[in-house]
C-alpha positions in Angstrom: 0.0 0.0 0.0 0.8 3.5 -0.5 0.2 4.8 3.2 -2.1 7.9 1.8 -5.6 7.0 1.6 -7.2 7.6 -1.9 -10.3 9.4 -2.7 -12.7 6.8 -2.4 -11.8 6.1 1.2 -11.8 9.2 1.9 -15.5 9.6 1.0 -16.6 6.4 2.7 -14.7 5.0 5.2 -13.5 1.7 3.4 -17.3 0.8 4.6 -19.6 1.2 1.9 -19.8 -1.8 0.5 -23.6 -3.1 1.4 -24.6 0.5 1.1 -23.2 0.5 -2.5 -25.3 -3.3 -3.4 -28.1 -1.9 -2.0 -28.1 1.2 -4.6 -27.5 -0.6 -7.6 -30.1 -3.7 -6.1 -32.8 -0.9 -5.8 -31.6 0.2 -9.7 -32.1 -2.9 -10.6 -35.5 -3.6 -9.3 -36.7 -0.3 -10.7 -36.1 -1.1 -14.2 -32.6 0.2 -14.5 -30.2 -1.6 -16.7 -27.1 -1.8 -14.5 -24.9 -3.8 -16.7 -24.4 -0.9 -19.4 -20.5 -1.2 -18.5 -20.6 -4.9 -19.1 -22.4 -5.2 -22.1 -19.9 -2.6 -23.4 -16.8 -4.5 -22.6 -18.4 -7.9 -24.0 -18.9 -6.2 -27.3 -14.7 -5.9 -27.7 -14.1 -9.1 -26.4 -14.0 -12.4 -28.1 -15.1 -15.7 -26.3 -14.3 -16.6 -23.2 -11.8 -13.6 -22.8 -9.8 -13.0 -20.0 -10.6 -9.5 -17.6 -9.6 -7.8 -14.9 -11.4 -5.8 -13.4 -9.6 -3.1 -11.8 -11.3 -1.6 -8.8 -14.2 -3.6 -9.0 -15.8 -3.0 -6.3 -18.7 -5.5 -5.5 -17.9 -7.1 -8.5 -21.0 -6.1 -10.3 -19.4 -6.1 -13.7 -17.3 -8.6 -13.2 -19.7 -11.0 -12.4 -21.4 -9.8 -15.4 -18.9 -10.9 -17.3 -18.2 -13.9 -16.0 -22.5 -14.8 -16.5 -21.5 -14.1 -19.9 -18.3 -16.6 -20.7 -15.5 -14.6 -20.0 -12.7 -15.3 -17.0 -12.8 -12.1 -14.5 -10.5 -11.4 -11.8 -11.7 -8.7 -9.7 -9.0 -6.4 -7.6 -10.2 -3.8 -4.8 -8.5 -1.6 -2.1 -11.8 -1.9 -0.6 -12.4 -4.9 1.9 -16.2 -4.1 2.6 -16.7 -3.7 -1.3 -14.8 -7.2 -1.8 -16.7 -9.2 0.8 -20.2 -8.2 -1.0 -18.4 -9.6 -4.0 -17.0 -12.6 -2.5 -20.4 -13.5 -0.8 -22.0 -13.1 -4.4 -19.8 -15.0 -6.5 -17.4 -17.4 -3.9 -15.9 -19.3 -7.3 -14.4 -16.2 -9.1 -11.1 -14.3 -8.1 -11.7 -11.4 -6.0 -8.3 -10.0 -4.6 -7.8 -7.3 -2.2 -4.5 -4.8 -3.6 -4.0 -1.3 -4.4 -3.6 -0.9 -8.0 -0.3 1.4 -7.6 0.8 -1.9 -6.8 -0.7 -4.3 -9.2 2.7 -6.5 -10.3 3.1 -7.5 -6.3 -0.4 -9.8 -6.7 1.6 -12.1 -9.1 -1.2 -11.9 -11.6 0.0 -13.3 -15.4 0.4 -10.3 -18.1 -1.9 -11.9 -20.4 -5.8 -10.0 -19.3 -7.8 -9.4 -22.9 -9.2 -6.3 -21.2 -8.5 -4.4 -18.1 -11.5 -2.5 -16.7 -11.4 0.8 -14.4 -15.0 1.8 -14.5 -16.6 3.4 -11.5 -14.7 6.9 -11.5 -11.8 4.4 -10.2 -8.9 7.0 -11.9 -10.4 9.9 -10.5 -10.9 8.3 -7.0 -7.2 6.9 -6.4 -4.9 8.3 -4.0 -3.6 11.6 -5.1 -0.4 11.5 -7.4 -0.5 8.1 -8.5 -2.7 8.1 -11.3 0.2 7.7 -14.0 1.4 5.1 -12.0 -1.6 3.0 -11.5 -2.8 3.7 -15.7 1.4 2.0 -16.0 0.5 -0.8 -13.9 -3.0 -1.7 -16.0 -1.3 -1.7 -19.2 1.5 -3.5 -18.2 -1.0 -6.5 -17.2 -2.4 -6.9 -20.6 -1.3 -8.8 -23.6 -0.2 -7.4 -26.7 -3.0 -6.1 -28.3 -5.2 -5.9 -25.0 -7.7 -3.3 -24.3 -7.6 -0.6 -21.5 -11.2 0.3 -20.9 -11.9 3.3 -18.8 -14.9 5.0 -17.6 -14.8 9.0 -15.8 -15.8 12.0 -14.5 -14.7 14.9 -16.1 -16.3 17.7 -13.7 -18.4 17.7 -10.3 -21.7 16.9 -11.9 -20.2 13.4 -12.6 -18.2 13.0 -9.8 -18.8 12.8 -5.7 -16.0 15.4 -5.3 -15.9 19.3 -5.8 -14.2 18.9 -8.4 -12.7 16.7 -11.0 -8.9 15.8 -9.9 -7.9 14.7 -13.8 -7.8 15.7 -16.8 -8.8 13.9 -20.2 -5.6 15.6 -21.1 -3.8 14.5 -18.2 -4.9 10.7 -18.1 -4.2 10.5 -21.8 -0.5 11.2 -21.3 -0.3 8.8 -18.6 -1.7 5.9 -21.0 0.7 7.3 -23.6 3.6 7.0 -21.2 2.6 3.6 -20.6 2.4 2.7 -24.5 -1.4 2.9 -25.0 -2.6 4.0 -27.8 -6.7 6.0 -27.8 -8.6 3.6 -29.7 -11.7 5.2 -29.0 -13.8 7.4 -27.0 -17.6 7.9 -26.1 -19.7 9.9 -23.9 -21.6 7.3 -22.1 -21.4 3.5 -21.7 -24.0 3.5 -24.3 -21.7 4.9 -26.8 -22.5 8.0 -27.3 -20.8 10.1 -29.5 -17.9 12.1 -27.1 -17.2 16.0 -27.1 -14.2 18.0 -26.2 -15.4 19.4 -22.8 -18.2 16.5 -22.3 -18.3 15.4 -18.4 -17.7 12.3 -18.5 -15.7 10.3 -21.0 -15.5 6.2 -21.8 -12.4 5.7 -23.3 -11.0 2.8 -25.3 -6.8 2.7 -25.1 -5.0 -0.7 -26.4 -1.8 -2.0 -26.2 0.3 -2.6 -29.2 0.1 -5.6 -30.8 4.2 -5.5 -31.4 
């Protein structure tokens, strides 16, 4: 670990994660489609794909995922959000790590896609953004997808106000050797605009 705490557990307390079910449970039962982010990832993906879901909270899209073929690992800083996800899906891999320091779970650098959905950049521990986008690309294969989904100001965020940059977080993925595939508004894929609020982006890793 990093000693600072980030953002996220700032907000909450490392506590949150039946509070957090419970929202997305009451979503769910109100009509909401809550598995936007998964049915976006499993449109890039081939069969049986291999994820990582990169602050995954209580494994919502991960489990997704996994309902739908492919082999998810989840990874949270978050015990509370980890034991909802444990408790919902025993069988798949849910780790508890901070994402600055990814390479010390031991986890193979072969992951199809990694996922940081969830405001996860904006919510890390402050000045280690660049080092946590180096530590997702370097666990995928050549070729493999880094999907990210953000807040760009305070409307889309549970902060004053937004902490990166789409400017910013695209020279950390460039440092890391990503390239911008893509980029949409909403999980839905919306068309993005320069100065939207919230941006899904699409960076891969070379396949040489």
């Amino acid at each position: 670990m990093t000693g600072q705490r980030d953002r996220w557990a700032e907000l909450t307390g490392g506590q949150a994660g039946e509070e957090y079910a419970r929202r997305f449970a009451r979503l769910a039962a109100s009509g909401h489609d809550i598995h936007g982010e998964a049915s976006f990832c499993a449109a890039l993906l081939k069969p049986a794909a291999r994820v990582l879901d990169a602050g995954c909270g209580t494994g919502r899209i991960a489990i997704r995922l996994a309902e739908l073929g492919h082999h998810c690992t989840g990874v949270d800083v978050d015990a509370s959000m980890l034991a909802v996800a444990r408790r919902e899906a025993p069988t798949q891999e849910w780790l508890l790590g901070d994402l600055a320091r990814l390479d010390a779970l031991g986890l193979a650098p072969d992951f199809d896609l990694v996922l940081a959905a969830g405001n996860v950049i904006p919510l890390l521990v402050p000045g280690t953004g660049a080092t946590v986008v180096g530590q997702l690309a370097a666990a995928l294969r050549p070729g493999g997808l880094l999907v990210t989904g953000m807040g760009l100001d305070a409307a889309h965020l549970p902060l004053d106000e937004a902490p990166v940059t789409i400017t910013e977080f695209d020279q950390w993925c460039a440092r890391a050797g990503l390239t911008l595939r893509q980029r949409y508004a909403t999980w839905s894929g919306d068309p993005y605009d320069e100065g939207g609020g919230y941006a899904v982006s699409v960076h891969t890793r070379p396949a040489t």
